[in-house]
Structure formats: C-alpha cells, structure tokens
N, C-alpha and C positions, 0 to 999 in steps of 0.2 A: 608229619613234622620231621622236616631234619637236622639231627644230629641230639642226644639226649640229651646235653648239659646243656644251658644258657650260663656261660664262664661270667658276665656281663652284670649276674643277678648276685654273686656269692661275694657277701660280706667276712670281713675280717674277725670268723669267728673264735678264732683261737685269743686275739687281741682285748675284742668283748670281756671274754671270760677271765681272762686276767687281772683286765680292770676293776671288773666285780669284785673279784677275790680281793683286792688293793682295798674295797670300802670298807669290806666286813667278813673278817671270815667266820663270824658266826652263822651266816645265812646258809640255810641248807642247798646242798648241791645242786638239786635239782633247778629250785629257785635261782641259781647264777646264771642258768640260759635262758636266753631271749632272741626271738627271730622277729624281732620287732621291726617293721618296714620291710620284710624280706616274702618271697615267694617259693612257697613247697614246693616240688613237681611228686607229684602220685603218679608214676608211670606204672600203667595198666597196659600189660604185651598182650592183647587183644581189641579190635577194633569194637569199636561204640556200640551199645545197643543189646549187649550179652549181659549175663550175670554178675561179672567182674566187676565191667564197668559202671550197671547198676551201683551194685552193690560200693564201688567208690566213690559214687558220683551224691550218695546220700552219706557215706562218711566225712566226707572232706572236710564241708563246712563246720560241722560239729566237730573235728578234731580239731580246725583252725583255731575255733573260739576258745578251746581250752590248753592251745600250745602256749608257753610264755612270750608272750608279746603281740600274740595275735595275729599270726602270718596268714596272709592267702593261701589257701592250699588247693593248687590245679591240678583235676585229671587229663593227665595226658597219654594220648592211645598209640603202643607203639608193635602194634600186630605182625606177624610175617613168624614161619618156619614152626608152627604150631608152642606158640609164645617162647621159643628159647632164643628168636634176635632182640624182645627188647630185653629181657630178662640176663641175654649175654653184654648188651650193652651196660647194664646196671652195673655188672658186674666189673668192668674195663673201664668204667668212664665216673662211678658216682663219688662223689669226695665224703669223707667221715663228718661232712661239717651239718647235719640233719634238715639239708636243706633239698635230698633227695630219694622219698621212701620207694620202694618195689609192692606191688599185690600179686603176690603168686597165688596160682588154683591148682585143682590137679593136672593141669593142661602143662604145668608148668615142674610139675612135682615126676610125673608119669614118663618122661624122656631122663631126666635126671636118675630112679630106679632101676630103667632098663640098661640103661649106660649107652645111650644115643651118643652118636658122635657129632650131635649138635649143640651139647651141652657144652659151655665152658664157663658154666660156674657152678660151686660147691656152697649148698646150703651151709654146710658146718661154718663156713666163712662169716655168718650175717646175723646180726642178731635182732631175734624177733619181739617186737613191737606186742602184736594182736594177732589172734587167728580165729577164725570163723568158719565154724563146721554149716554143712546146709545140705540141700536135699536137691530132690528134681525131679521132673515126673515129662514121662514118654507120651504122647500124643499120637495120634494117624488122622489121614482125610477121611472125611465121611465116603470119598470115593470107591475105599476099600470094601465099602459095603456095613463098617463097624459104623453102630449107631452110637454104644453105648460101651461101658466099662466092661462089660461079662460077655462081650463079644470077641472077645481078645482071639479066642479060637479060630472066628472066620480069616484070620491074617495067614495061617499056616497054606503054602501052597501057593501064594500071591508071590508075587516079583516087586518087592520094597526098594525104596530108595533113601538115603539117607546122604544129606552132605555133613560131611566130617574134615575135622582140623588137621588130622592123621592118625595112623594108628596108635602111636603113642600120646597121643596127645591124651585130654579126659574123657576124648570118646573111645579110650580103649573098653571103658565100663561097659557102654553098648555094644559094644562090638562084641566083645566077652558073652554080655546076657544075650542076644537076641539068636546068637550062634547056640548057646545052650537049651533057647526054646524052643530050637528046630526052625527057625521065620530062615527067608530067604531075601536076601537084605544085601543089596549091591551098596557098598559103603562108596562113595564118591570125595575121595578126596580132596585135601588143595582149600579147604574153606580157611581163613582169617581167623573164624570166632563164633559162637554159638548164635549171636546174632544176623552173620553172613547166612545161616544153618537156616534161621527162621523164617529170613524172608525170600531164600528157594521155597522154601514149604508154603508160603505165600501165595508164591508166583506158581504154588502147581507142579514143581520143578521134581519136587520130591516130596514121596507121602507117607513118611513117620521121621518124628523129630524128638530131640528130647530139649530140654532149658532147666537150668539151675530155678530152682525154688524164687529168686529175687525176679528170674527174667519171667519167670511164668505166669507170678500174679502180674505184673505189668502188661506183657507183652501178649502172652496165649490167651489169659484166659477172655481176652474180650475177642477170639477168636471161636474160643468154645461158648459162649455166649450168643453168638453171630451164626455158629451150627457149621464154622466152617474148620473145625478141630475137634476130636475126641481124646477125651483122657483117656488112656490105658491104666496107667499106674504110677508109683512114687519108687524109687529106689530105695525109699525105706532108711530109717536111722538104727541106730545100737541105743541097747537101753542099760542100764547100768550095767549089765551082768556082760556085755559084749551080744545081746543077741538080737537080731531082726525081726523090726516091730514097724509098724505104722507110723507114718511119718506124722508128726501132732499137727501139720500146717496145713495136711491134705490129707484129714483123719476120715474123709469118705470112700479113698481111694486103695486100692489093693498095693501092697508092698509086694516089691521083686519077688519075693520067696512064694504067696499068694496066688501072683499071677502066673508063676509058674505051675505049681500046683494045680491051676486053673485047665492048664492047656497040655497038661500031662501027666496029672491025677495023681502024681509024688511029691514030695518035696525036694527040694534040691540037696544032694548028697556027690560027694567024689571028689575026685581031683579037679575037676573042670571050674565046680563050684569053688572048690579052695583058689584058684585062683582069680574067680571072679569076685570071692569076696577079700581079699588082701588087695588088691585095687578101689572096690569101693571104699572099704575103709578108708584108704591112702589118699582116695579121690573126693569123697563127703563127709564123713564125720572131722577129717585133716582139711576139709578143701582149702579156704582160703586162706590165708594168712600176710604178714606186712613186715618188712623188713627191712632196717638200718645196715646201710656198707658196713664191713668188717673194720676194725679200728676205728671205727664210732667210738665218744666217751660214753663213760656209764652214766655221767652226770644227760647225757643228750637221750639216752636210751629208756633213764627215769622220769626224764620231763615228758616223751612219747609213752609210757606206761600210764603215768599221773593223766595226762592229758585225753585216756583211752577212758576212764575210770572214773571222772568227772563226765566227759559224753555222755557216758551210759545213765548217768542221774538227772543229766538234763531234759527237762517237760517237754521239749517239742521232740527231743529222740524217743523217748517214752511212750508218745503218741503213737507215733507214724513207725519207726520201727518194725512193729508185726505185718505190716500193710507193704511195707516193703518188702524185706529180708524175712517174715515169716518169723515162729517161734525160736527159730536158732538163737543160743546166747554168747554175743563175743568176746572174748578172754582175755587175757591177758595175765604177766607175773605167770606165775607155776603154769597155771591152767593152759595158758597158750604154749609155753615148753611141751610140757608133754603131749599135746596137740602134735607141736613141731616134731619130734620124734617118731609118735604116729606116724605122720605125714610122708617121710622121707628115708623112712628103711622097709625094706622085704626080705625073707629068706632067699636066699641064694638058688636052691631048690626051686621055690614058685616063679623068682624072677625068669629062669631059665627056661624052663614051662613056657611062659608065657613066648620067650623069646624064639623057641622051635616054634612055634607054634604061627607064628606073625611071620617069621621066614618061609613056611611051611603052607600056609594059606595062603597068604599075601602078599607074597616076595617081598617083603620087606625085610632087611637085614642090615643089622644094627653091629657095629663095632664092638671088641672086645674089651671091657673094663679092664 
C-alpha cells in the first residue's frame, strides 16, 4: 500500500465532539466519541501471515464492534527495515483523531532500545490502548536428523540456517539464544517478517525457524503434524515472581532455560544470559502492544480502553481466543502501562553489551543515542 494515511476517509472529529458536548454535558466522556461511518487503519509494520498480523487480524473485528459507532477496523500491512518504516510513518503521518491505531512487537520495541538510527519515533510520545504479552516456540527440519523434542543435542555441530528481520529486530532473542547454546546458525538477513521467515523454511530454504505463539498454532503446527517440522522448545514466560517457567500454551514443551540445560547439563547463568533474558522480557512477556498518536484526547483513548474490555467479555472472543493467541491475556488500564514500561527500557549496561557485541559478531553497528 502507498502512502499511510487515506486523508479522504478523516471526518470532522473535533466538530463531532463538540456537537455532543452542545446536547448534554451530562454524558460521560467517553460516550461523546463516535467513529460512526468511518474506517480504522490497524497498521501492522510487518508483512501478512506472522504473529502481528495474526494476532490483528483476529482483533480487529472485535474491537470494531465495541468502538463507539461501530467503525470498520482494517489491518493494514506496512513491512520494510525490520518494522521501524511503518512504525516511523505512524509516527510522521497519523492524526490524534483515533481513526489511526499502531501494533508494535518486539521487532518494533528492540531497534528503539538499542538506539538504531532507524528509529524516529519515541514510545514516550503514544499512548497505549492494549498490550499483549505471548510466547513462541523454535522449530528445525526433520532434515537435521532431530525427530523429536530431546533431540535438541543432535543440532550442535550442523550448519543452521535461519531467515531473520535483522539483528535488531525480535530475532535478536534468537540470535542471543542459539549463540548461547553453542548451535551454529548463519542468520540470513533482510526478511519483511516472521511469516517471510516461515515460508523459507517451507521452501527448504532454511532449517530452524522460530513463530510467535499466535503464528505457530496456525501456521507450524499443521507442519509438525505433516512430520515436516519439529518443535524444539518455547521461549518460556515469567511467572509471578519474574522467573522462567513453561509456557501454559505449549505446556509439553521444554522452555529456553530447559533446553538449554538439555544440551549443556547447567542452567543458564552469566552475563550473556543477562542479556538474553532483558530482551526476552522486553520482546514476550511486553511483546505486543497498540497505540494512539500523541495528542490523542483522553476522551478517544477511554473509548479504545472501554472498547478493549467489552472484547474480552464477548462469547465469540471467549471462544476462539486460546485457539488463536494461546493462553496470553490482553490488558489494558494499569496492566498494559506497566507492560509498556516493561517493554521499552533496558539498563544502559546490558544495552551496550548487547551492542559490542552485534558490532563485534556481525558488523552491524548502530548510532549513538
């Protein structure tokens, strides 16, 4: 698609609300908005067929039905520079009138912390709607010779391939782990989006992949079904206490810490892990999240809250929800702030870590904050 905005679709929202206010100013704020005959755009900065866009592509209509006035709500897929071109356009282009949301992931979060100088837009600026924590889980070809989950060990020594969004994107998380378990794992840059990712792995192209929790019931697993995919493992959630536990969606499968374990009989300890786990964090338990332009009213920002919160009570999201998106549960009010938060700070210290570290392997080298 070009260009992000349709200028063509944006009603005289300021006018609207005014007029309201003229009827009754007893009606509660939230209630004075209405996108009644008007069209959302859900711009998702990765192309179709990944987690994201799952993951919006089953939001949409459910938040449609409970926005005031009952707008269509379109995902639109705006991929390129491991999500910070549509994500920078959101940020240059969207108007405060709520007629244009963002889904950021860690793909999105992970160039922002390192201080890419592809970034040009600042979280602090946006105010957050929802956020959705989720999981993911690592697969290989049965080519590798791995049949099964406990075979994790046969991989050590093999020549891996992996297509990735870039280094910073949220497959820094793999590129972090797979380097820590000793695999030797040519990362292949330059992919769109974890769905570009999948169907190299597809084509034979490359033989270990990972997918967000949402793409994997969809998309893999009728692959491991098929015998043409094997699970390895889940990157695992945090459980109250902040620690590394099994992931509930894929409760048969070994978590990061496990599998490591698995293929080099300790558990994960040191600096390396410290920084592999201050990116998962940042990149699943924070991952997804939705966000209104800056200078949005609060009145547009409560009817997106209200409208996230009514969803979640509705019978047909109730249903189908786990079957998509897995046991994750999506937030909003407090619960998604402090998400946001999560999501979008690191120590100074492991950022930098990280950043020798990517200049140092990878020649890749990142501007100075």
């Amino acid at each position: 698609m070009t260009g992000l905005l349709k200028t063509t679709r944006r009603g005289a929202l300021g006018l609207a609300l005014g007029a309201a206010a003229a009827v009754s100013f007893a009606v509660p704020a939230a209630a004075e908005v209405s996108f009644e005959g008007k069209t959302i755009e859900w711009i998702i900065p990765f192309s179709a067929g990944g987690g994201s866009d799952t993951w919006a592509r089953f939001n949409a209509p459910l938040l449609g039905k409970y926005l005031p006035g009952n707008p269509t709500v379109v995902v639109v897929n705006e991929p390129g520079g491991g999500s910070t071109k549509g994500s920078n356009l959101f940020a240059a282009r969207a108007k405060p009138d709520g007629l244009t949301i963002l889904g950021t992931s860690g793909s999105t979060q992970f160039p922002y912390l390192l201080g890419d100088p592809r970034v040009r837009y600042e979280y602090a600026d946006w105010k957050i709607v929802m956020a959705a924590p989720t999981g993911g889980v690592v697969y290989t070809s049965p080519s590798t010779g791995v049949t099964k989950t406990d075979e994790i060990a046969k991989l050590v020594g093999q020549k891996l391939i992996y297509a990735s969004q870039g280094a910073t994107s949220l497959d820094l998380v793999p590129l972090l782990g797979f380097k820590m378990m000793g695999l030797d794992v040519q990362h292949v840059f330059g992919f769109k989006g974890r769905g570009d990712g999948r169907l190299a792995f597809e084509r034979g192209e490359t033989n270990i992949d990972y997918q967000t929790s949402s793409a994997y019931i969809k998309n893999v697993q009728p692959l491991v079904d098929a015998g043409t995919a094997v699970p390895l493992f889940s990157w695992g959630v945090l459980d109250d206490d902040g620690n590394l536990v099994r992931d509930p969606t894929f409760p048969d499968l070994p978590d990061f810490g496990e599998a490591y374990k698995t293929m080099t009989g300790n558990a994960p300890t040191g600096a390396e892990y410290d920084a592999y786990f201050a990116f998962f964090t940042a990149g699943f338990p924070a991952q997804k999240m939705v966000f209104l332009p800056k200078d949005t009213s609060q009145e547009i920002v409560d009817a997106y809250q209200a409208a996230v919160t009514a969803m979640k009570a509705d019978p047909d999201y109730q249903a189908n929800k786990e079957a998509v998106l897995g046991t994750y549960e999506q937030v909003t009010g407090k619960a998604a702030d402090a998400l946001f938060k999560k999501g979008t700070v690191i120590s100074p210290e492991l950022r930098k870590q990280v950043v020798d570290m990517l200049a140092a392997d990878y020649g890749v080298k990142l501007g100075d904050d």
